[in-house]
C-alpha positions as CSV (number, residue, x, y, z in Angstrom):
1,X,48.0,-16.7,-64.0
2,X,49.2,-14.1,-66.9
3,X,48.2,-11.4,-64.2
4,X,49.8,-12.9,-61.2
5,X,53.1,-12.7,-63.3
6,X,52.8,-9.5,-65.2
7,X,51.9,-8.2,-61.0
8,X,55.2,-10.0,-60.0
9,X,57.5,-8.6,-62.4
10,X,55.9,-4.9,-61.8
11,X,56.9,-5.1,-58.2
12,X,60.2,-6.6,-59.1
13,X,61.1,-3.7,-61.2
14,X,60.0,-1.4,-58.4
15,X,61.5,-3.0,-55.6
16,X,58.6,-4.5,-54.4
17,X,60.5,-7.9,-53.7
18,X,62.8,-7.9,-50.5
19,X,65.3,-10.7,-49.6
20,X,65.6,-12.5,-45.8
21,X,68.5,-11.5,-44.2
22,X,69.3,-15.3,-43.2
23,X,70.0,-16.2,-47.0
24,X,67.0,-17.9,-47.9
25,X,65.8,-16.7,-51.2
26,X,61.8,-16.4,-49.8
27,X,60.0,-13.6,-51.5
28,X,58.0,-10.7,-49.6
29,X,55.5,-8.6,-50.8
30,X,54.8,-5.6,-49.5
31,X,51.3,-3.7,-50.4
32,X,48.0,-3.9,-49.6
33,X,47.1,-5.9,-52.8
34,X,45.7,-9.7,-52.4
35,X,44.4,-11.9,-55.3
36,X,41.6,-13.4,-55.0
37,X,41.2,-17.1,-55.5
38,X,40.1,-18.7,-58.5
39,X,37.6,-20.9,-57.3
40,X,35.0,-20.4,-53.8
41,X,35.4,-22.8,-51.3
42,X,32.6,-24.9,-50.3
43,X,30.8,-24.4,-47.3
44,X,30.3,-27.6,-45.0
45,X,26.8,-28.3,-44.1
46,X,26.9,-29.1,-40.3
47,X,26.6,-32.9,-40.2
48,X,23.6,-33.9,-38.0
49,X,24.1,-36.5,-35.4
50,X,22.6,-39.6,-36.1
51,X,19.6,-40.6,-33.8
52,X,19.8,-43.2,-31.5
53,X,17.6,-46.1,-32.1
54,X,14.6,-45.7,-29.5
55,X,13.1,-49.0,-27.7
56,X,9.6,-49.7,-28.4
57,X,8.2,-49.2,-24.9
58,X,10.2,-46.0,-24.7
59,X,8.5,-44.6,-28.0
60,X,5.3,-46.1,-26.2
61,X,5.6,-44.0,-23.3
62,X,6.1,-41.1,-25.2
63,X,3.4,-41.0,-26.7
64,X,1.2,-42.0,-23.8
65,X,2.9,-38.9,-22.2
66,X,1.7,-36.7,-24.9
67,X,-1.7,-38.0,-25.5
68,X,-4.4,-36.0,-23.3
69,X,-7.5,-37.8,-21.4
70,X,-10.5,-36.2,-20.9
71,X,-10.2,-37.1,-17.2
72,X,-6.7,-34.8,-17.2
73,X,-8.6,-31.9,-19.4
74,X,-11.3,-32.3,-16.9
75,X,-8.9,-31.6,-14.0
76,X,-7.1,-28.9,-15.9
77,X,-10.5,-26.6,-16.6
78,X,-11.2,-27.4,-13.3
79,X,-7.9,-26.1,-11.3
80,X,-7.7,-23.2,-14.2
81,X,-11.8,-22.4,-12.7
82,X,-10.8,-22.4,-9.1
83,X,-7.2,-20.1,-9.8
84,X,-9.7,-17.7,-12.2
85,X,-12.5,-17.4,-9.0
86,X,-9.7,-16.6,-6.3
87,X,-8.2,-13.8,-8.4
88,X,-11.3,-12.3,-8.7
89,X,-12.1,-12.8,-5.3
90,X,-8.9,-11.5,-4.4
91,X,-9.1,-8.1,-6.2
92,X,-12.6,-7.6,-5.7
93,X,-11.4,-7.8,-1.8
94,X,-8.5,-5.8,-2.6
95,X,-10.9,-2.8,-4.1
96,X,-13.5,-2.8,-0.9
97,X,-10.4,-2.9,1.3
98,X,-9.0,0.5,-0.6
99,X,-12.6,1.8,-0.6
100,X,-13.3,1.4,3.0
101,X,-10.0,2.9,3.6
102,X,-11.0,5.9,1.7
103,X,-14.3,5.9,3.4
104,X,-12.3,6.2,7.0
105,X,-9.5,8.5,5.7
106,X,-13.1,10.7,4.8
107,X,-14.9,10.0,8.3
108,X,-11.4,10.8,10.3
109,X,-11.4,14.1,8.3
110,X,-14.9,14.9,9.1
111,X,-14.2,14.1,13.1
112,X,-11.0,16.3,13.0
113,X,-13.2,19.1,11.1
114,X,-16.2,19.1,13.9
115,X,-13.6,18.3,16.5
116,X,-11.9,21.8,15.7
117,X,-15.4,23.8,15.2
118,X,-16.0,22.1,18.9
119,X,-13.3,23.6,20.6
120,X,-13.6,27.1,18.9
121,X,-17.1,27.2,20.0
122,X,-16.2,26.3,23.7
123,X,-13.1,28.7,23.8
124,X,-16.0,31.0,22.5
125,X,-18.0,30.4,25.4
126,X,-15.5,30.2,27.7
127,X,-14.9,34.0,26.6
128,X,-17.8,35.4,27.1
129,X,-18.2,34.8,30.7
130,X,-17.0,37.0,33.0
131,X,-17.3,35.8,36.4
132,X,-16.9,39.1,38.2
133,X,-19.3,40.3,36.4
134,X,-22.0,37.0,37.2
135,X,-20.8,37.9,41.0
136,X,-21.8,41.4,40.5
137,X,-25.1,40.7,39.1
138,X,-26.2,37.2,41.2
139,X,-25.5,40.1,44.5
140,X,-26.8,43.5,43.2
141,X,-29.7,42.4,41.4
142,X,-30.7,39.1,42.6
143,X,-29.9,39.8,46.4
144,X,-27.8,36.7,46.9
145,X,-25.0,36.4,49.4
146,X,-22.4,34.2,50.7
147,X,-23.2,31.3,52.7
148,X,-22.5,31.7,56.5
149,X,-20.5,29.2,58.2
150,X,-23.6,27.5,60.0
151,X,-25.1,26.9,56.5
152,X,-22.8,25.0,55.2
153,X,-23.2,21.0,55.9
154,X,-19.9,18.6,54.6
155,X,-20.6,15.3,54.2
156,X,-18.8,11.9,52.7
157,X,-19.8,11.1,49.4
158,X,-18.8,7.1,49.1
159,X,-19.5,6.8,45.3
160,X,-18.8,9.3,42.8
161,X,-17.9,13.2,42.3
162,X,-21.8,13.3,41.0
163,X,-24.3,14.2,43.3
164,X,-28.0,14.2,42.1
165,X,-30.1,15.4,45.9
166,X,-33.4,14.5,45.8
167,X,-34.2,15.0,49.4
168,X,-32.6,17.4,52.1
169,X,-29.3,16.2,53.3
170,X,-29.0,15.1,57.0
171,X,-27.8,17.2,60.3
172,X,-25.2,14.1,60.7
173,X,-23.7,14.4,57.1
174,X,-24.1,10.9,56.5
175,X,-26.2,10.3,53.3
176,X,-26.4,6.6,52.8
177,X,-24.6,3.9,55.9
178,X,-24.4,0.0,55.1
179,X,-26.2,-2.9,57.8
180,X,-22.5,-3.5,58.7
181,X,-21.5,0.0,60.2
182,X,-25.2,0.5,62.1
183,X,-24.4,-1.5,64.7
């Protein structure tokens, strides 16, 4: 308390104390300086709410609740088992289906390779013949000529664009006539 008043009349003699305009003799203090209390206050423990008295069959079923069977840990390993096997089955299914894709992706590769070397080797081929010169040689050296008009014998071909002969084709033209059209 001797501090509090030897502080108070220090800021009296400077000025430190400043009157209300209204006429009320309240004191001011201006500063930055606070005392500190005398004593700590206590801190209030939180208060706990009191529990509510429980029935009997209530408590019961709690602890029936909480109490494991060996029926239910049975069931348990079991359903725990049977999720373990179908996510192993699942990505062991999930690794052939990436490693067959790879193996396609791989045989696609290969077809598009030999696919290529195909068609430079036909447009090689295709090239190197000269049919003027095959004319040239099939008349000069082979003594072939072109077919006069009363060689040449059309006929209808009913099935396909492929014709294999195996015998001499007839005067008529007509290779091969149904029952239905004899008559």
């Amino acid at each position: 308390m001797a501090a509090r008043r030897s502080y108070a009349s220090d800021r009296r003699q400077s000025g430190g104390y400043r009157s209300m305009q209204y006429g009320s003799r309240q004191a001011y203090m201006y500063g930055n300086i606070v005392t500190k209390p005398e004593y700590e206050p206590r801190r209030r423990k939180s208060s706990a709410k009191p529990k509510k008295k429980v029935s009997r069959q209530v408590q019961k079923n709690r602890n029936r609740a909480l109490h494991m069977n060996a029926a239910y840990v049975i069931f348990l390993a079991v359903a725990a088992t049977v999720v373990l096997l179908l996510c192993v089955n699942y990505v062991r299914l999930q690794s052939e289906l990436t490693r067959r894709s790879k193996h396609v992706t791989a045989l696609q590769e290969e077809l598009a390779d030999l696919k290529e070397e195909n068609t430079t080797k036909y447009n090689a081929v295709v090239d190197s013949v000269n049919l003027d010169e095959i004319r040239e040689r099939a008349i000069n050296q082979l003594g072939m000529k072109y077919a006069a008009a009363d060689q040449i014998v059309e006929y209808d071909n009913p099935a396909s664009d492929y014709v294999k002969q195996y015998k001499n084709i007839p005067e008529n033209g007509v290779l091969a006539q149904s029952d239905k059209n004899k008559k």
